[in-house]
N, C-alpha and C positions, 0 to 999 in steps of 0.2 A: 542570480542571487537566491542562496535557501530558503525555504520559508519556513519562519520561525512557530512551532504551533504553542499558540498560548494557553498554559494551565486552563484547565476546570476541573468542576465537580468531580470527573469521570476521574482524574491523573490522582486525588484527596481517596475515593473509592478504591480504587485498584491497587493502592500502601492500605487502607484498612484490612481490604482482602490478602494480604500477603504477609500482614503480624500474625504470627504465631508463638507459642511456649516453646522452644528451645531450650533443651535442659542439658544433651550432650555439646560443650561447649570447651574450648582450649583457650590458653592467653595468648596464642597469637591476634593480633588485629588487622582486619583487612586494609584501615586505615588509621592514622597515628593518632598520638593522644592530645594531643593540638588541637586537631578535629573533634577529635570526641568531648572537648571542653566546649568548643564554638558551639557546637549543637547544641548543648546544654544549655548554656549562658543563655544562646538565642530564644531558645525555647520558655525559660524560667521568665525572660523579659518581653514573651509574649502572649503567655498564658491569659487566659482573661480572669479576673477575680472580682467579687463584688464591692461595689463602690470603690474599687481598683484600689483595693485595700492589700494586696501584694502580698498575701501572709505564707508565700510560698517561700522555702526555704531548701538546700543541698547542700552537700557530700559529696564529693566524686574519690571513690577508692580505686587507687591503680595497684598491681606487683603486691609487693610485701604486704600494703595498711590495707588491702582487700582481703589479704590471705588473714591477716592479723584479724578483721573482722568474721572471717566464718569460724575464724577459731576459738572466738569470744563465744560466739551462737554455739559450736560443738561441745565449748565446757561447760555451757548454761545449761542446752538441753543432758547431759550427760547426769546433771543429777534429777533430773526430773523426768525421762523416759527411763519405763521399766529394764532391766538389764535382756529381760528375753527379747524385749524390741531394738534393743539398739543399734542389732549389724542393719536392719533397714534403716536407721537412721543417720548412722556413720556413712553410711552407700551417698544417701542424699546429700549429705554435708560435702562429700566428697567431690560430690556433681558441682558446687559449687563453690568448693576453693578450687578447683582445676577451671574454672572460667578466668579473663583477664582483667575485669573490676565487678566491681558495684554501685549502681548511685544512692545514695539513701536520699529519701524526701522526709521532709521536716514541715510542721507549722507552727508557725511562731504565734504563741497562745497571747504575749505580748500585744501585738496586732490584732486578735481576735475579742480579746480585754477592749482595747482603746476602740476600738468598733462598737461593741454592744454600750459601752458608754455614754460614745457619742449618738447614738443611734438608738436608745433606748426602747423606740417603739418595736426594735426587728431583733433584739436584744439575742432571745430565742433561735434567731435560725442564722448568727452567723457563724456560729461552732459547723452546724450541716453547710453553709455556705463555703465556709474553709475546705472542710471536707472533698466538694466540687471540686473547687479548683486547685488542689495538688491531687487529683483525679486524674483532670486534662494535664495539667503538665505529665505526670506517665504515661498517661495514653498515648499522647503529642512525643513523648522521648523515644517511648518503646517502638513505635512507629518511625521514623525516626532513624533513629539507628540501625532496624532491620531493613532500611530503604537503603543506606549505606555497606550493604551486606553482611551487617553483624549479625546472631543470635542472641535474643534475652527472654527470662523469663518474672515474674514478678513473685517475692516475697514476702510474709508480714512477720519477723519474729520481734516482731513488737508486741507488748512494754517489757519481756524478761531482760532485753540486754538493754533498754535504756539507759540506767546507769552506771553500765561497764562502758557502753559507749560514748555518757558525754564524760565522763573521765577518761578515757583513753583520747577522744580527740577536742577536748576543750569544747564542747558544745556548750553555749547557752542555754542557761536552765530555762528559758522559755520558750525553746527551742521542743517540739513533742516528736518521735520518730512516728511515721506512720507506713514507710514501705522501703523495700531494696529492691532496686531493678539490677539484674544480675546479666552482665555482658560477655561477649568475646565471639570469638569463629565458631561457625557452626559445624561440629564434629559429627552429625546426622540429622536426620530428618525431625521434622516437627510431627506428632500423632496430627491425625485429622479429625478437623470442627464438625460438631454434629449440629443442626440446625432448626430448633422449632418451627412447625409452618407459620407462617405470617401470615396465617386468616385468625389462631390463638393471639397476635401481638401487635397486631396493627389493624387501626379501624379509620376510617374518612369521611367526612360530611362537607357537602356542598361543592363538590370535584365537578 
């Protein structure tokens, strides 16, 4: 009979070391988009949040309503990057309507309200507590997915297309965009991580 080796720490470590920014990316997918929702799902309904207040919210853009979405971003920044900047900007945008989705994260300010009300004494730090936890869920995604041999890299063109975006996909006005994690096949290599020493970032007492 095999022997079956059971996760640890080490199997968690070794997907941290292997996320990287992937920007050259195609819509092909190594796996289907069935999958690519399970993950998602799985992940959103495991993230941890404070007083498991859930205020994690998603998007998942495949094909067309992804391409629709960068091209939302392209006509935003188009009036607002100088025109002598734009073929770099066009390049980028490009890099990322030729990927095969995007997830957008959301937090539902909703939830973030009914929290600081009920909880008045912590009132103050559940806006940075939200903030955490549609953190981990990207982190937890992005990781994730490049375990499943995709490439992604993470976006913020948040707040300019807010409002193009919850009118285009019916978004709940308490719904806040806060990131795009942008998907697909890795068409090349990721750059490499540079590393501060860990005697600047790490200290221990009583080891």
């Amino acid at each position: 009979m095999a022997t079956v080796t059971k996760p640890n720490a080490d199997t968690l470590l070794e997907l941290m070391r292997g996320r990287r920014s992937y920007y050259a990316l195609t819509k092909d997918l190594p796996i289907t988009k069935d999958r690519v929702q399970e993950i998602v799902k799985e992940a959103l309904r495991e993230t941890p949040s404070s007083f498991n207040s859930q205020s994690n919210r998603v998007i998942v853009l495949f094909g067309d309503e992804h391409d629709k979405f960068w091209g939302i971003v392209s006509d935003t920044l188009k009036g607002i990057v100088p025109a002598e900047n734009w073929e770099a900007t066009e390049k980028r945008m490009g890099l990322f309507k030729g990927a095969a989705g995007s997830i957008l994260f959301f937090e539902d300010q909703a939830v973030v309200d009914s929290m600081q009300a009920k909880f008045a004494i912590y009132a103050d730090r559940f806006p940075g507590w939200a903030n955490q936890t549609v953190g981990m869920l990207q982190f937890a995604l992005w990781t994730a997915l490049e375990a499943e041999g995709l490439g992604a890299n993470l976006q913020h063109y948040n707040p300019i297309v807010d409002e193009k975006v919850a009118e285009t996909w019916k978004v709940p006005a308490t719904w806040k965009l806060n990131a795009q994690l942008v998907f697909g096949a890795r068409a090349g290599e990721a750059n490499p991580k540079d590393y501060l020493p860990l005697e600047e970032r790490y200290k221990v007492y009583g080891a």
